[in-house]
PyMOL CGO cylinders between C-alpha atoms (Angstrom):
from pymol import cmd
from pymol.cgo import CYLINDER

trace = [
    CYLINDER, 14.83, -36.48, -7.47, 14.91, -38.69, -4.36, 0.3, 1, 1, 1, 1, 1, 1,
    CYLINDER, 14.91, -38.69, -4.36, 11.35, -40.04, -4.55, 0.3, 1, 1, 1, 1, 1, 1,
    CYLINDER, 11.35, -40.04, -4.55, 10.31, -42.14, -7.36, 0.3, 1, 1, 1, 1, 1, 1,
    CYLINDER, 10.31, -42.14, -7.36, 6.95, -40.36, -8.31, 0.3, 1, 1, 1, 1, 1, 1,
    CYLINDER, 6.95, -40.36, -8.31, 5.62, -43.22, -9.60, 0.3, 1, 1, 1, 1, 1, 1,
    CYLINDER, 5.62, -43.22, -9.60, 5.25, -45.26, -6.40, 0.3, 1, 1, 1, 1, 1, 1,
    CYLINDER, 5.25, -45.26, -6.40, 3.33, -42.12, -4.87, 0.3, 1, 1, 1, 1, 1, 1,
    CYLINDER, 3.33, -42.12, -4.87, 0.63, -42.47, -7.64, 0.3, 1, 1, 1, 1, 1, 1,
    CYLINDER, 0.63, -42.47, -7.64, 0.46, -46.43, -6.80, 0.3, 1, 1, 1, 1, 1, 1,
    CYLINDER, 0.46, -46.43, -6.80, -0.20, -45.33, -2.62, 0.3, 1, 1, 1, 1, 1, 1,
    CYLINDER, -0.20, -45.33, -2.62, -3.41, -45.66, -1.37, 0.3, 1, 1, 1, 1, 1, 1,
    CYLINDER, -3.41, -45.66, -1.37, -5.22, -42.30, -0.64, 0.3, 1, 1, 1, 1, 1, 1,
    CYLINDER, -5.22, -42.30, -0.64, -4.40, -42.68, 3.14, 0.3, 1, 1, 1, 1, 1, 1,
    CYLINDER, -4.40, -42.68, 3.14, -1.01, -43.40, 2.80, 0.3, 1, 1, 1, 1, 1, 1,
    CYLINDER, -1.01, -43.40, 2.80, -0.60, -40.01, 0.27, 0.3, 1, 1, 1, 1, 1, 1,
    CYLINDER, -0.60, -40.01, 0.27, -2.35, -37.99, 3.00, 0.3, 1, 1, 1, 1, 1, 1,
    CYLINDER, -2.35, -37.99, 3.00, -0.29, -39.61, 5.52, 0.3, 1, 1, 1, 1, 1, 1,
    CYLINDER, -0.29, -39.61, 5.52, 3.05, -38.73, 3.48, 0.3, 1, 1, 1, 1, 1, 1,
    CYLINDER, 3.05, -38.73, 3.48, 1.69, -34.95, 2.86, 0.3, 1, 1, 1, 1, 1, 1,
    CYLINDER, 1.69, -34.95, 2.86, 1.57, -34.42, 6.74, 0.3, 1, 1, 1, 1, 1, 1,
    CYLINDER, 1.57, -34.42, 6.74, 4.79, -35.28, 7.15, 0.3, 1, 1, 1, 1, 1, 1,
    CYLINDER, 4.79, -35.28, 7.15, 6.14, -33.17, 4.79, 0.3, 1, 1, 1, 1, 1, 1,
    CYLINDER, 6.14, -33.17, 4.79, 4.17, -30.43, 6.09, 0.3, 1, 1, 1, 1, 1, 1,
    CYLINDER, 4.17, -30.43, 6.09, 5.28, -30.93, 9.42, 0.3, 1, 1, 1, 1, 1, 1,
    CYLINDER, 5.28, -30.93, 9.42, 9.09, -31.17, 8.74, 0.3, 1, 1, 1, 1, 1, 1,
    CYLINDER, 9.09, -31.17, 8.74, 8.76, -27.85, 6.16, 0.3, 1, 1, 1, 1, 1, 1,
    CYLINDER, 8.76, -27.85, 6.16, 6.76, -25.75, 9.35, 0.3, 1, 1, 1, 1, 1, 1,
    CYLINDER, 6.76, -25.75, 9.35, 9.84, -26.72, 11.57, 0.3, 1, 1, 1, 1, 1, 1,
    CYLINDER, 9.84, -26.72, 11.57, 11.80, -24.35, 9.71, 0.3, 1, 1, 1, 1, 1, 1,
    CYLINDER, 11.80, -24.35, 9.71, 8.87, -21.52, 8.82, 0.3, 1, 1, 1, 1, 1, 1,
    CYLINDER, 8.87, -21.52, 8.82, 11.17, -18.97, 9.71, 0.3, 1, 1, 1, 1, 1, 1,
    CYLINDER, 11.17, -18.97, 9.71, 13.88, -19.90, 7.55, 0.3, 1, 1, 1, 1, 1, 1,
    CYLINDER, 13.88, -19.90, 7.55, 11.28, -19.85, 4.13, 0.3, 1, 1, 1, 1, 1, 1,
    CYLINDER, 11.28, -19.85, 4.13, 10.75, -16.63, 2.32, 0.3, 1, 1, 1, 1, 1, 1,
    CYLINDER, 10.75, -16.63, 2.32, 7.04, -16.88, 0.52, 0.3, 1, 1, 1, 1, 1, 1,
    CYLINDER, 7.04, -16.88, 0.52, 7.47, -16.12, -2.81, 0.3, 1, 1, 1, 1, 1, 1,
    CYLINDER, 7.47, -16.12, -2.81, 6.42, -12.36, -3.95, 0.3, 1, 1, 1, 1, 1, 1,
    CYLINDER, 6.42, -12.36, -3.95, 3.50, -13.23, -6.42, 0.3, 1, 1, 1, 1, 1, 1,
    CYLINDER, 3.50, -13.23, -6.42, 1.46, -15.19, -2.75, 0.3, 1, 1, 1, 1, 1, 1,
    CYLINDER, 1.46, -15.19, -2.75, 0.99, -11.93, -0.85, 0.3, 1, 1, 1, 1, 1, 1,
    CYLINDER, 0.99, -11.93, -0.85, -1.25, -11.03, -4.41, 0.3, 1, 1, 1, 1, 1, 1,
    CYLINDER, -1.25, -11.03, -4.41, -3.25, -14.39, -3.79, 0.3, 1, 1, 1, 1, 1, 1,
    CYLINDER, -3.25, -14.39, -3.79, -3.79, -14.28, 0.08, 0.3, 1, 1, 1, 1, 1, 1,
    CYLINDER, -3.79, -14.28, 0.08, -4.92, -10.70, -0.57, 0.3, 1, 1, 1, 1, 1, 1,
    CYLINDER, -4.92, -10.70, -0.57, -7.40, -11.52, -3.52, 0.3, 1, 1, 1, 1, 1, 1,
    CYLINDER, -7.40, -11.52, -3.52, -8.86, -14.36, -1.41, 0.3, 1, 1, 1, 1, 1, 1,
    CYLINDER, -8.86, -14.36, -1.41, -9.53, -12.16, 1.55, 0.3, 1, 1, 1, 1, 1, 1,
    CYLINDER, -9.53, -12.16, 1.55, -11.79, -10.19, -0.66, 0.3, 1, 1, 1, 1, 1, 1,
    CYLINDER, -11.79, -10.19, -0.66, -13.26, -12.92, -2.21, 0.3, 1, 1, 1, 1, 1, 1,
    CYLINDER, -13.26, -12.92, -2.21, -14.97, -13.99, 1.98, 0.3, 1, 1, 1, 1, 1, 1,
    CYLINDER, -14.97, -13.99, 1.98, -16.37, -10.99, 1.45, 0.3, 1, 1, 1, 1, 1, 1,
    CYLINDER, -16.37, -10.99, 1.45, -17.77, -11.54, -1.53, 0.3, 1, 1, 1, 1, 1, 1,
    CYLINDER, -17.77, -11.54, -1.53, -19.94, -14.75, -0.96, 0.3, 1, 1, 1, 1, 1, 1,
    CYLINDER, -19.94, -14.75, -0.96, -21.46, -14.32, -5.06, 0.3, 1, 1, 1, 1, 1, 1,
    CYLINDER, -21.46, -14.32, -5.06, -18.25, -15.46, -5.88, 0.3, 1, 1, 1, 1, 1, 1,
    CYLINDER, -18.25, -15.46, -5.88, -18.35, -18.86, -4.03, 0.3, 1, 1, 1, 1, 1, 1,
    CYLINDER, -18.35, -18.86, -4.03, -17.73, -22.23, -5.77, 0.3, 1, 1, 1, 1, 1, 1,
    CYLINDER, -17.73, -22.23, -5.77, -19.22, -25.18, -4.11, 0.3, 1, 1, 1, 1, 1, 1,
    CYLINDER, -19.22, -25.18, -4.11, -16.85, -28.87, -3.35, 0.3, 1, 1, 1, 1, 1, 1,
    CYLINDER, -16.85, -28.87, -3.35, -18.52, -30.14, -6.61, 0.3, 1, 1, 1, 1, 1, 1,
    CYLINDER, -18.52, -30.14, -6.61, -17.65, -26.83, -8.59, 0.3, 1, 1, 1, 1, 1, 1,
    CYLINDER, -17.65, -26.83, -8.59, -13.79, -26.78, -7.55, 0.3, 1, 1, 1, 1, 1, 1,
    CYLINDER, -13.79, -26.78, -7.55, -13.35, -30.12, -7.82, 0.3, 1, 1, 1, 1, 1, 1,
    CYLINDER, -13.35, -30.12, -7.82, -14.79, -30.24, -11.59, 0.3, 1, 1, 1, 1, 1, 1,
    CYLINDER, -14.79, -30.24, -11.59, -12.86, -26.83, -12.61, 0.3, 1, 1, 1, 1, 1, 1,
    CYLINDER, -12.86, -26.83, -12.61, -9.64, -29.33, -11.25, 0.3, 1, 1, 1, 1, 1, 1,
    CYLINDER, -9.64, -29.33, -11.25, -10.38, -32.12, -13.53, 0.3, 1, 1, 1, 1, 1, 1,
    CYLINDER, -10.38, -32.12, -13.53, -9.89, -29.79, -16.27, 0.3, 1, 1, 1, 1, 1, 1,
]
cmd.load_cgo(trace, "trace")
C-alpha cells in the first residue's frame, strides 16, 4: 500500500478529515466509472424504511457506543 497507515493514526483529527475530503472528492470525479457493489442497494433500501420507522432510532451517544464495541 502507498500510504503508511501508521502516520494517519498519528494526524490530528483535522488533518484526517481534511485527507477524507480529498479522497472523496477525487473518487466522485469518476462516479460514473464505479459500479456499487450488489449487497448496498440491500442497505440503502433497509435504511429508507428505517426514516420511517422513528422507534428504531439510535441517538449520537448510542451509535457511537455500539462503535466502540
Amino acid at each position: 500500500m502507498l500510504v503508511d497507515t501508521q502516520k494517519i493514526d498519528e494526524l490530528p483529527l483535522s488533518t484526517k478529515v481534511e485527507l477524507m475530503e480529498i479522497v472523496m472528492s477525487a473518487l466522485s470525479k469518476n462516479a460514473a466509472e464505479f459500479e456499487s457493489p450488489a449487497w448496498h442497494e440491500g442497505i440503502l433500501e433497509s435504511r429508507a424504511h428505517e426514516v420511517h420507522e422513528p422507534d428504531t432510532w439510535k441517538t449520537f451517544d448510542q451509535v457511537r457506543a455500539a462503535l466502540k464495541k
